[in-house]
C-alpha positions, -999 to +999 in steps of 0.1 A: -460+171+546-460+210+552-488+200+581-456+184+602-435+209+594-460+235+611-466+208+636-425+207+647-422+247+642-450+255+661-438+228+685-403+245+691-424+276+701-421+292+665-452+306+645-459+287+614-485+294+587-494+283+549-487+311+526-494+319+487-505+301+462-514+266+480-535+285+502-554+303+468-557+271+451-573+247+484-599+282+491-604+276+451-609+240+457-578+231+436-551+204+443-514+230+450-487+221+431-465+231+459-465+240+495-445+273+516-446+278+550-436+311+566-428+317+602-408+336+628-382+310+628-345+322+614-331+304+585-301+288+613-330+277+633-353+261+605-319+241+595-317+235+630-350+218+634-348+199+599-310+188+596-324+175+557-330+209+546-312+222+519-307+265+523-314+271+487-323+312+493-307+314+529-297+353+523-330+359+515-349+335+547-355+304+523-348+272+533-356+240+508-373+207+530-377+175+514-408+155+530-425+125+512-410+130+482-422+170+478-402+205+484-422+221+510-405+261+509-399+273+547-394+311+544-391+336+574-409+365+577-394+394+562-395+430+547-376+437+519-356+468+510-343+478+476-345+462+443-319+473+425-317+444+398-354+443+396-359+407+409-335+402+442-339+422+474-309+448+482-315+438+517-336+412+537-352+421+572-367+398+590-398+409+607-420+391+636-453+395+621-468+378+589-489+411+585-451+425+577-444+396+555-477+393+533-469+431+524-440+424+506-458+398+485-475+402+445-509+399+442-535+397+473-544+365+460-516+352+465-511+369+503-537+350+521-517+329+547-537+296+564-530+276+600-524+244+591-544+224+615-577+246+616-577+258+582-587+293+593-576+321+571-555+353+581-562+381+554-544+412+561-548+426+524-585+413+512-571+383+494-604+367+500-627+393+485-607+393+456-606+357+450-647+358+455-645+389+430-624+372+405-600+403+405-561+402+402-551+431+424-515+436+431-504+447+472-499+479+480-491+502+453-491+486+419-461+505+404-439+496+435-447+457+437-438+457+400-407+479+404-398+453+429-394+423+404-401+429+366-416+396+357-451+402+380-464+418+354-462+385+332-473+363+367-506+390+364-510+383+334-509+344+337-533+344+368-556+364+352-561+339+319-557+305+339-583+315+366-599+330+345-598+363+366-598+404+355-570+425+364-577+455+388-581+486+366-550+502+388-530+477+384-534+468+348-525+507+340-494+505+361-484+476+338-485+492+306-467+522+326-436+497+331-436+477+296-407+484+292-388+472+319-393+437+312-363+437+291-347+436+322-361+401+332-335+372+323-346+354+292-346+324+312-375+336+337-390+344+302-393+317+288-401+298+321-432+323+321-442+321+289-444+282+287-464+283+315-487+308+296-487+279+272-495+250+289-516+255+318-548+257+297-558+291+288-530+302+260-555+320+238-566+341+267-530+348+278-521+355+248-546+380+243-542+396+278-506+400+269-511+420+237-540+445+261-512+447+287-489+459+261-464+433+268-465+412+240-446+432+213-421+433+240-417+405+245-428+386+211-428+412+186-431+385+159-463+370+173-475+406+178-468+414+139-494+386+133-522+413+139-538+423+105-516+398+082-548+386+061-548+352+045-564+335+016-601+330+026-604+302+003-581+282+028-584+304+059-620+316+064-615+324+103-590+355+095-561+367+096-524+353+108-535+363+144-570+353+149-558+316+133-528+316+162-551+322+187-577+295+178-551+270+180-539+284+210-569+275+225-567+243+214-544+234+238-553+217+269-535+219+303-507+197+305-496+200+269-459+190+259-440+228+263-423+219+227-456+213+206-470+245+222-441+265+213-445+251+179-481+259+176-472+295+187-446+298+163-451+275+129-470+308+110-447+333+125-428+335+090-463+346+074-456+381+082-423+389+064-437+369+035-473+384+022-482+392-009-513+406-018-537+391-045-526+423-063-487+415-058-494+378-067-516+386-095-543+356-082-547+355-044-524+362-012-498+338-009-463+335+016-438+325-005-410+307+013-430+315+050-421+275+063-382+285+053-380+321+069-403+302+102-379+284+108-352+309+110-374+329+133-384+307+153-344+297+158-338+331+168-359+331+194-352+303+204-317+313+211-329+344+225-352+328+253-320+303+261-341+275+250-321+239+257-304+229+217-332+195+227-362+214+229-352+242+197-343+212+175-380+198+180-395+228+179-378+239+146-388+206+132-423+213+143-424+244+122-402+233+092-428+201+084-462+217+092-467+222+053-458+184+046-489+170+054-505+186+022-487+159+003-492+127+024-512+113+000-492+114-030-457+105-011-437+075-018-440+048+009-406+054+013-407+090+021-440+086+045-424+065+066-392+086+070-420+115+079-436+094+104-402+083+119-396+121+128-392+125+167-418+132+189-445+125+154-477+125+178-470+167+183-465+166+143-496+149+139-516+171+166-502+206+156-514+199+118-550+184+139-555+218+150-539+235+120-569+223+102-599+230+128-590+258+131-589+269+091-605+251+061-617+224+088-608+191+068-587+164+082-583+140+053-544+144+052-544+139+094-568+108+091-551+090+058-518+096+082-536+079+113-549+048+092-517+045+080-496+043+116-526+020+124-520-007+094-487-005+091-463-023+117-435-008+136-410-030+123-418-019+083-414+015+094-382+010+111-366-020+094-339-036+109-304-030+084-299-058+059-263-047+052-242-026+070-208-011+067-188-039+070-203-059+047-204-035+023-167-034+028-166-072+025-181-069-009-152-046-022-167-014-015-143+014-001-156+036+026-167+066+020-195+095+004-205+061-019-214+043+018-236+067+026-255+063-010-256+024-011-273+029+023-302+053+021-310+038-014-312+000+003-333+017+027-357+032+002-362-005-013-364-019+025-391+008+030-407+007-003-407-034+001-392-038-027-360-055-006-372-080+020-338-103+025-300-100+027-296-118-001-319-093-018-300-068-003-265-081-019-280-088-055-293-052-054-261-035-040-241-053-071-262-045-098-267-009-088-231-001-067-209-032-088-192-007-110-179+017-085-162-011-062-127+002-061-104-010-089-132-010-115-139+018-141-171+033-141-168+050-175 
């Protein structure tokens, strides 16, 4: 796909080269997620050449091709000047070298540009001794790349954990030189980062690169307020609040659903604001309430990072029913199934998986709850309606809060088994419900 594109540039007398990160990932012997191409070509004569492309960044020499069924980037070679927002270019000027080009660029890892059809690499910035040295080394000076656009200091950071890479001592000191300036990165891109933090494999070690980089209580001050919350050893012999975070975090394999990660991140963050000491208590630490103010944290920033209402609904419920699994055991069948029924139940069932490996080890609650999905059929757990609103209305009932009643507590007998027919369904509605049909006393 990006081959023919290089194949028609150079063609049409243009220069073409793979640049960034597809070229890191195939010299790391990793499949690219994505392809860009840059070349001496204009943005009017890329569009030209490829009447299918969509100018998604034309003001800044970025031009969008569709090519068996991928988004292959075609950017022109450029120099920027000025940053005045932090992330955008004041100005775009385009150059007709890719030594100019590759300057303007992050990390030298990510400046190493490729010729598509002999695979030989131009380095103008040692790209390649740092991907053999396993060093994340921004381009140029540090403080300007950063300068340039806010959120690099997060992309270090993420490179670093998932390639398991250092970060160059110069440029890791210019990063906790402009903390603060992430503030002026839109929560969007944030969140964006973050996720990825999350899923790609190595959260514990982003995590904790993020607290050395100083970013972290900028950007998550409630995870960061984790650090020295002890817990009850009795239950959680690995440590405090945010050694136990970070053991699940690392629990999480590439790929994992952005929702459960977030709610492994965030379902203790309520410990904090809650401790009491063994002293305060007057028999051991305890977090009175922690599941309750959770999940008000974890709504605000939710909010905050412009999460969609989809993904902050799941990821509140994550946190608000971590603690349930305690009492699976002792539930009414009733009530179990309504907690299995909860959407998305396999990230329920995995967060409180790692929950427990991660603390007092045992998985009783998680395997009574898996022996349980396994025996008991779909169709008991979601039973059809015997009755529904009509018919309750065809019995004499008036619409209404009373509806709402009849309804969950036939239900309850549905789930409990205790109601298996319509006819069942009827004879229970009238000897529970007959005296409030409307027109008859219930005094």
């Amino acid at each position: 796909m990006a081959n023919s594109i290089c194949d028609t540039l150079r063609g049409s007398g243009y220069q073409a080269l793979l640049v960034g990160g597809c070229v890191r990932d195939l010299l790391l012997g990793l499949e690219p997620a994505d392809y860009d191409v840059t070349t001496d070509a204009t943005p009017e004569q890329v569009v030209r050449l490829f009447p299918e492309s969509v100018a998604v960044g034309a003001q800044f020499g970025v031009i969008l091709i569709p090519r068996d069924g991928c988004k292959v980037e075609v950017a022109t070679f450029r120099s920027d000047v000025g940053y005045s927002d932090g992330r955008h270019p004041d100005r775009v000027v385009y150059s007709k070298t890719p030594e100019e080009d590759v300057e303007r660029r992050d990390f030298t890892i990510n400046g190493l540009l490729m010729r598509h059809d002999t695979g030989e690499v131009v380095d103008f910035v040692d790209g390649q001794a740092d991907l053999e040295a396993k060093v994340i080394r921004a381009i140029g000076e540090p403080d300007r790349r950063f300068a340039e656009d806010k959120l690099r200091m997060m992309r270090a950071v993420r490179f670093a954990a998932r390639f398991g890479f250092e970060i160059e001592a110069a440029t890791f000191r210019a990063i906790r030189r402009h903390v603060k300036e992430i503030h002026q990165v839109s929560p969007e891109r944030l969140r964006e980062e973050l996720t990825k933090f999350l899923t790609e494999g190595a959260a514990r070690r982003a995590f904790e690169l993020l607290d050395e980089a100083w970013l972290l209580q900028q950007v998550l001050p409630e995870i960061a307020a984790m650090k020295g919350v002890e817990q009850p050893p009795q239950y959680h012999p690995e440590g405090d609040v945010w050694i136990h975070t970070r053991m699940m975090l690392e629990g999480l394999p590439a790929g994992t659903a952005p929702t459960l990660a977030w709610g492994v991140l965030l379902h203790d963050v309520g410990k904090p604001p809650t401790f009491q000491s063994a002293a305060e208590t007057g028999d051991r630490i305890r977090f009175n309430n922690h599941v309750e103010v959770g999940v008000r944290m974890a709504e605000a920033i939710c909010r905050r990072l412009r999460f969609s209402n989809e993904d902050t609904e799941q990821i509140l419920r994550l946190v608000d029913n971590h603690m349930k699994f305690a009492a699976v055991e002792e539930m009414r069948t009733s009530t179990l199934k309504k907690f299995v029924r909860l959407p998305h139940f396999e990230q329920h069932l995995e967060l409180h998986r790692l929950d427990c490996l991660t603390s007092h080890g045992h998985l009783d609650s998680y395997e009574f709850v898996k022996r349980f999905l396994e025996v008991t059929p779909p169709e008991q757990v979601r039973p059809e309606r015997l009755l529904t609103g009509d018919d309750l209305q065809e019995m004499g009932f008036r619409p209404g809060p009373l509806f709402a009643q009849i309804l969950r507590a036939l239900e309850d007998g549905q789930l409990e088994g205790q109601i298996k027919t319509r006819k069942e369904a009827e004879e229970y509605v009238l000897n529970s419900f007959g005296s409030k049909k409307r027109g008859v006393s219930s005094d």
